[in-house]
C-alpha positions in Angstrom: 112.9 80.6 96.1 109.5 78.6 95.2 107.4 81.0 97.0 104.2 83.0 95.7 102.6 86.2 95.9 101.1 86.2 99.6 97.4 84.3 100.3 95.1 85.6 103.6 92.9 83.5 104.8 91.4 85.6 107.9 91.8 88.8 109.6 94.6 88.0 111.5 96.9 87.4 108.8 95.6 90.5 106.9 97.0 92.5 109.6 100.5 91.0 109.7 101.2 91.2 106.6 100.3 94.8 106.5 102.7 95.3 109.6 105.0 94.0 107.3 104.4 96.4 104.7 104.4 99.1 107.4 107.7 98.0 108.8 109.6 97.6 105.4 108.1 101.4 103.8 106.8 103.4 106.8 103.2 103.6 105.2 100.5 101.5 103.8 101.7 101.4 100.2 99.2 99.5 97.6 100.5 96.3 97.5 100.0 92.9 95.3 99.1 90.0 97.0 97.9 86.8 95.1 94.7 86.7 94.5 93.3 86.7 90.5 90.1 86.2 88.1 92.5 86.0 85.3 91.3 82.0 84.4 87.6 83.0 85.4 86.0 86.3 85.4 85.0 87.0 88.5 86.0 84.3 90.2 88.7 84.8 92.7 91.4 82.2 93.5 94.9 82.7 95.2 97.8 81.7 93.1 99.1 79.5 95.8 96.0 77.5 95.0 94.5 77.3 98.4 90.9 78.2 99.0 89.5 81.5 98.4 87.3 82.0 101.4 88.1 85.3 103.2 87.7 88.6 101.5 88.1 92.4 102.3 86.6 93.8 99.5 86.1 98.0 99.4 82.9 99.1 99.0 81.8 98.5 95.0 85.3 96.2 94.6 85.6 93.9 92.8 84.4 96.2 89.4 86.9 95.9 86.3 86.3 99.9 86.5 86.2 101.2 83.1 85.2 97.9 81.8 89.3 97.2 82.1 90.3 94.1 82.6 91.1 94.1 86.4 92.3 90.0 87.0 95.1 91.2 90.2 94.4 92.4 94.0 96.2 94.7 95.4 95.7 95.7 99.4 95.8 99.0 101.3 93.4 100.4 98.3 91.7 103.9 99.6 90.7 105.1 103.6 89.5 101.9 104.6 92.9 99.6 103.9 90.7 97.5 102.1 91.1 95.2 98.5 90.9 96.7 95.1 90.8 94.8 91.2 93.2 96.4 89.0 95.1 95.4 86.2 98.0 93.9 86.9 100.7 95.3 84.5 100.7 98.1 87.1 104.2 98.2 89.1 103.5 98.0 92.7 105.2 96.5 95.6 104.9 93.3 96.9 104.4 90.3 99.5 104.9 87.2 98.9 105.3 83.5 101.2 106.9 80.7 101.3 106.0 77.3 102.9 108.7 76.6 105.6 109.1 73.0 107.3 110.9 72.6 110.3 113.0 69.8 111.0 113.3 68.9 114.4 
C-alpha cells in the first residue's frame, strides 16, 4: 500500500480528514494520525517526513501526563477536537495517506 499514518499541514486538511472520520464512524472518534517525538523528545515530526509546521494542540498538550512516555498524536482529543500526546501502544482508529500521481 506504501502509504503512512495521515500528515495536516493547515486547517483545511484538519477538517477533511475529520469528515472522514465522521463519515466512516458517525462521531469524532480519537484517532492516530502521524505525528511523533519518539526520535526527539519534544520535538514533533510527521512520519511521512514532511515538515512539522501546523499544530492544534489542546490546551496544556503536548505533556507526557504522568511523566509517561507520550511520542504518538491522536486527534478529536476532549470538547475542543483538538491534538493530544499519548502513548502509542493504545489501540485507536486510524487515518492514513497515500501519495497518488496521475497519469494523463
Amino acid at each position: 500500500m506504501k502509504a503512512n499514518l495521515a500528515s495536516v499541514h493547515n486547517m483545511e486538511e484538519y477538517h477533511e480528514i475529520q469528515r472522514l472520520i465522521m463519515s466512516a464512524s458517525h462521531e469524532y472518534k480519537k484517532t492516530w494520525i502521524g505525528g511523533s517525538d519518539a526520535q526527539e523528545q519534544n520535538h514533533w515530526f510527521w512520519i511521512d517526513g514532511t515538515p512539522f509546521l501546523y499544530t492544534n494542540w489542546c490546551p496544556g498538550e503536548p505533556n507526557n501526563h504522568g511523566r509517561r512516555k507520550q511520542d504518538c498524536l491522536q486527534m478529536n482529543h476532549g470538547d475542543h477536537k483538538c491534538w493530544d500526546d499519548v502513548q502509542c501502544h493504545r489501540p485507536k482508529p486510524s487515518v492514513c495517506a497515500k501519495k497518488v500521481r496521475f497519469i494523463y
